[in-house]
C-alpha positions as CSV (number, residue, x, y, z in Angstrom):
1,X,0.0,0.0,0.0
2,X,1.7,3.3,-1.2
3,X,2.4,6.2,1.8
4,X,-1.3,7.9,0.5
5,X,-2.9,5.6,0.8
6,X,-1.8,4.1,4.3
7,X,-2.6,7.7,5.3
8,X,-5.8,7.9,4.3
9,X,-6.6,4.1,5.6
10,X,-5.6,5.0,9.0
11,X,-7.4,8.5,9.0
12,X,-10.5,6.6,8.4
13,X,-10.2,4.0,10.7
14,X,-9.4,6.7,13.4
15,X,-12.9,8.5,11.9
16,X,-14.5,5.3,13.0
17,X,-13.3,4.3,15.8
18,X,-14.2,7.6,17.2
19,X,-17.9,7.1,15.9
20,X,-17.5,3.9,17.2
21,X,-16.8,5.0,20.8
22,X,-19.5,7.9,20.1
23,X,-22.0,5.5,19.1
24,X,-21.4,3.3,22.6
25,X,-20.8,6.3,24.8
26,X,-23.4,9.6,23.4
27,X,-27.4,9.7,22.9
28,X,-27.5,8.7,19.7
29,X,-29.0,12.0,18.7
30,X,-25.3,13.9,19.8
31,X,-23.6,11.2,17.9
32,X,-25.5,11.5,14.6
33,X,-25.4,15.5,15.2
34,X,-21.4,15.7,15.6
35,X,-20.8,13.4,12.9
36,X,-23.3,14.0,10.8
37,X,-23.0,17.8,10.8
38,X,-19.0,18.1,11.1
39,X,-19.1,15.9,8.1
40,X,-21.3,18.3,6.4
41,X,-19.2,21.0,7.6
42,X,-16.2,19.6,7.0
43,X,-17.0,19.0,3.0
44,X,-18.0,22.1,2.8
45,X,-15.1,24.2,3.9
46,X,-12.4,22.1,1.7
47,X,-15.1,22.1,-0.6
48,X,-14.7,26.1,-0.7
49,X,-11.2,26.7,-0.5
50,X,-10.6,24.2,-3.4
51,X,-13.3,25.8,-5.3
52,X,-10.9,29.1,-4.8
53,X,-7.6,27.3,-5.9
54,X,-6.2,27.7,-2.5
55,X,-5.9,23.6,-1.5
56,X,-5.3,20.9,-3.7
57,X,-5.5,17.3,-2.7
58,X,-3.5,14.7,-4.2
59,X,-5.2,11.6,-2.6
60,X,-8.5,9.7,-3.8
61,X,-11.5,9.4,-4.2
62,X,-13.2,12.5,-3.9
63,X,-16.4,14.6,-4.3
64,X,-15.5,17.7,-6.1
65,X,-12.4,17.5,-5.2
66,X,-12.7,16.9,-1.6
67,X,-11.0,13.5,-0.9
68,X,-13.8,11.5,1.5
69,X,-11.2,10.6,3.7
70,X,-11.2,13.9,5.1
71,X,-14.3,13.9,6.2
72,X,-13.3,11.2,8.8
73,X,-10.2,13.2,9.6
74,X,-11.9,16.5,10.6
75,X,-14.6,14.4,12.9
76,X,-12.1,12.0,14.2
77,X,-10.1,14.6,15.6
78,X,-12.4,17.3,16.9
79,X,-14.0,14.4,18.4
80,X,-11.0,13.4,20.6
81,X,-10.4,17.0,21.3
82,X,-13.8,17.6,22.7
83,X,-14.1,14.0,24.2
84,X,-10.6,15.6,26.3
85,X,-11.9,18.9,26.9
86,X,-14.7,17.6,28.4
87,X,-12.5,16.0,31.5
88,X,-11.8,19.6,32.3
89,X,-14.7,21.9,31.7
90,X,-18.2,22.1,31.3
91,X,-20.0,21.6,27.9
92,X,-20.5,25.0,26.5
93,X,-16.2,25.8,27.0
94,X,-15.8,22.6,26.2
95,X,-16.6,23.6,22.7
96,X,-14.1,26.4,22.4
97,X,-11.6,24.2,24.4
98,X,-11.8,21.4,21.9
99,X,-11.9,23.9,18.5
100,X,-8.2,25.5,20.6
101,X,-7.2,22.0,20.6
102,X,-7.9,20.4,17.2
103,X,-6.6,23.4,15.8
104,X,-3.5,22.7,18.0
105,X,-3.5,19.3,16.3
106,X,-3.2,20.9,13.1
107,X,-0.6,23.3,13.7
108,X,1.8,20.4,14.9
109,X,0.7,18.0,12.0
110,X,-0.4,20.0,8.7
111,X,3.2,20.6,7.2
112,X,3.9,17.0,7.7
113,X,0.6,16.1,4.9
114,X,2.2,19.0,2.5
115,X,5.7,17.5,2.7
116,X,4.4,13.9,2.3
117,X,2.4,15.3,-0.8
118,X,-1.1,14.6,0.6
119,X,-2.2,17.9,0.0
120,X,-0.7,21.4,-1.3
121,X,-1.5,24.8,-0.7
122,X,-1.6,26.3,-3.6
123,X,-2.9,30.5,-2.7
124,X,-1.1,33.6,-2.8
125,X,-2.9,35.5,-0.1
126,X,-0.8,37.3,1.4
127,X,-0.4,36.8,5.9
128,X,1.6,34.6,8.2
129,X,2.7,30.7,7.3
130,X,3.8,28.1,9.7
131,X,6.0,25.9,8.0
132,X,4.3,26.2,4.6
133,X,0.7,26.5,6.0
134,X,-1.2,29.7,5.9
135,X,-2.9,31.1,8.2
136,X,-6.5,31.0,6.8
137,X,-6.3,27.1,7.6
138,X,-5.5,27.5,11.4
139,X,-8.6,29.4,11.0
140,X,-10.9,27.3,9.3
141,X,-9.6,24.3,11.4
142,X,-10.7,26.7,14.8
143,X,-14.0,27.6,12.7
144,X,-15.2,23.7,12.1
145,X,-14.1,22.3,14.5
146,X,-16.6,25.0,17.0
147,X,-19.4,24.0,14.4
148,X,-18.6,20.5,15.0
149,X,-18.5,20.2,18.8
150,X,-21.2,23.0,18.8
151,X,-23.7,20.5,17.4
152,X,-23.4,18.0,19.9
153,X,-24.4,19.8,22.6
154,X,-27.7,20.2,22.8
155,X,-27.7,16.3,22.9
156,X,-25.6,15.7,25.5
């Protein structure tokens, strides 16, 4: 199996083993809400920023362009962020505390998926970069991954 496609084969099965655990632990409702919904969000937002030629992904299959692996990657980790967060405040922080997290997930992992050639940035806007990765996807990692936890709490 070629480096890509390990990647993406473990990024799934960590997408389901974390709806796995939700499914066993959650109402049902919170887990269909945070999965559910942070897949919907989740394809939407690399939907966009492919659609503006700032991301391109390099691994398959995908649905207008947005490889359906991701989809368990986003969930999968915001869901072990806010499963953490949870241990150490109440559920409406919990939701920033989690998006802080994920997004701190990112910032120590990204580069490593744009030098392995999973994905490339591919904008010119200008701002900051951390090793490669700009700024506007710190953002959008923060952004989802509050949408995501956000939706399960209602439920919980």
């Amino acid at each position: 199996m070629s480096g890509s496609r390990q990647f993406a084969a473990t990024t799934v099965a960590v997408g389901l083993l974390a709806l796995a655990h939700a499914a066993a632990t959650w109402p049902s409702a919170a887990t269909l809400a945070f999965f559910g919904g942070g897949a919907v969000v989740a394809f939407l937002a690399e939907a966009v920023v492919i659609r503006l030629g700032w991301l391109e992904h390099h691994i398959g299959p995908k649905a207008l362009g947005v490889p359906l692996y991701v989809l368990f990657g986003w969930t999968g980790a915001v869901y072990v962020a806010f499963r953490l967060s949870l241990f150490v405040v109440e559920t409406p922080a919990a939701v920033a505390v989690a998006a802080a997290l994920a997004t701190a997930y990112d910032i120590l992992t990204d580069h490593r998926g744009v030098a392995d050639g999973h994905w490339s940035y591919v904008d010119d806007l200008p701002g900051p970069r951390y090793r490669g990765v700009p700024w506007w996807n710190f953002a959008g990692w923060f952004l989802v991954s509050s949408l995501t936890a956000a939706f399960a709490v209602p439920f919980l």
